[in-house]
Every structure is written in C-alpha cells, then in structure tokens.
C-alpha positions in Angstrom: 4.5 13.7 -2.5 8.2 14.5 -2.7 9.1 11.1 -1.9 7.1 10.2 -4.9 8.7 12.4 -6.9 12.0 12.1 -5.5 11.0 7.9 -6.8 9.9 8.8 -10.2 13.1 11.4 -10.5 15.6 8.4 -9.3 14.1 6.2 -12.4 15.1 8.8 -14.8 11.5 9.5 -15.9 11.4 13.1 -16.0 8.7 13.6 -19.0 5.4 14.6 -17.2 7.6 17.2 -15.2 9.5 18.5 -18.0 8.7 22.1 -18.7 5.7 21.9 -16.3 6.0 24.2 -13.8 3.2 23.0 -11.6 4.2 19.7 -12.0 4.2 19.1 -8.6 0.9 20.7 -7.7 -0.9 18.1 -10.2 1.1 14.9 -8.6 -0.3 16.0 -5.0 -3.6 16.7 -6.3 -3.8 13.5 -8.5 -2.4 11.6 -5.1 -5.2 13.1 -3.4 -7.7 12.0 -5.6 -6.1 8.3 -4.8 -6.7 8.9 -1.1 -10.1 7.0 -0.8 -9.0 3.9 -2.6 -5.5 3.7 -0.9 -7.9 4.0 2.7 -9.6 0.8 1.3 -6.2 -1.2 1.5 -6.2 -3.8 3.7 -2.3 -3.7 4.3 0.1 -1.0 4.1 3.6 -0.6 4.4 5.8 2.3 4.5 8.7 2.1 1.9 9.9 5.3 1.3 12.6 5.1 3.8 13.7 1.7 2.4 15.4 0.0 0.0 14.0 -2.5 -2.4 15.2 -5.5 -0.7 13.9 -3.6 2.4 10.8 -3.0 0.8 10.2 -6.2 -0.1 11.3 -8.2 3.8 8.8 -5.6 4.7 5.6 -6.4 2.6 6.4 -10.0 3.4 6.2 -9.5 7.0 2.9 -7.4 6.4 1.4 -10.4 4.1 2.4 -13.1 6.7 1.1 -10.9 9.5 -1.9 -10.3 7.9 -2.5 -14.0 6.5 -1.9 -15.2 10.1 -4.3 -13.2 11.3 -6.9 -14.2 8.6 -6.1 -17.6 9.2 -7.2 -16.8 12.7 -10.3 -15.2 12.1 -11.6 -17.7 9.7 -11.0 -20.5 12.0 -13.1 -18.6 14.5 -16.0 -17.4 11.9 -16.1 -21.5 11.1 -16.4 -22.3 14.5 -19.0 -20.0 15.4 -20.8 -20.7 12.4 -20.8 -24.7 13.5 -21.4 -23.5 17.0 -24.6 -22.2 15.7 -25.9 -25.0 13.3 -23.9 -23.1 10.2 -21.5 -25.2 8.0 
C-alpha cells in the first residue's frame, strides 16, 4: 500500500487524500478487496522498485516468457489432441 501511495503522491494527485485522515486505511482496504481478481492474473511483475523503462523491459520479458511458454503448451495440447483422433 505505501508504494501505492507513495505512486499516486509522485503524480501529484493528492485529492482523495486531502483532508482524509484515514486515507490510507480505505486505499489498503479497497486494495484488499482487489486481492481475488489480481490472484486471477496470469502474469505479474513487480514494479515498484523500478523505473518506467524498467517497468516496462520487465513486463516484456514476462509477456515473452509467458507467450513462449503458451506457444509450448499449445503445440503439445494439438499434438495430443491428434495423437488421440482430435483435430
């Protein structure tokens, strides 16, 4: 959460914060709430240590990782599935 807010601080937008004083509370709990859909992600990277050229070399790597490896398990559910009289 604080490297959220930390972000959202950075970009100068300091509105929902403003005069809130449990500000924080509410971003953790509303980040919590994202939990079960950010579980269902099939890729994640870590960017909070990063910068956004960083960022972004990383997230490549993780698509190309990730495609390569799709590539590789579709080839394989094809030829099972012709192994086995599928097309």
């Amino acid at each position: 959460p604080k490297d959220h807010w930390d972000r959202v601080s950075a970009q100068g937008d300091i509105r929902p914060m403003r005069n809130n004083p449990s500000a924080m509370d509410e971003m953790k709990a509303l980040l919590k709430t994202r939990e079960p859909l950010y579980a269902q992600a099939e890729i994640t990277v870590d960017t909070s240590k990063h910068s956004p050229e960083e960022s972004v070399a990383l997230i490549r790597e993780a698509l190309a990782d990730s495609w390569r490896g799709a590539s590789g398990s579709r080839t394989s559910k094809t030829a099972a599935s012709h192994a086995v009289g599928g097309r």
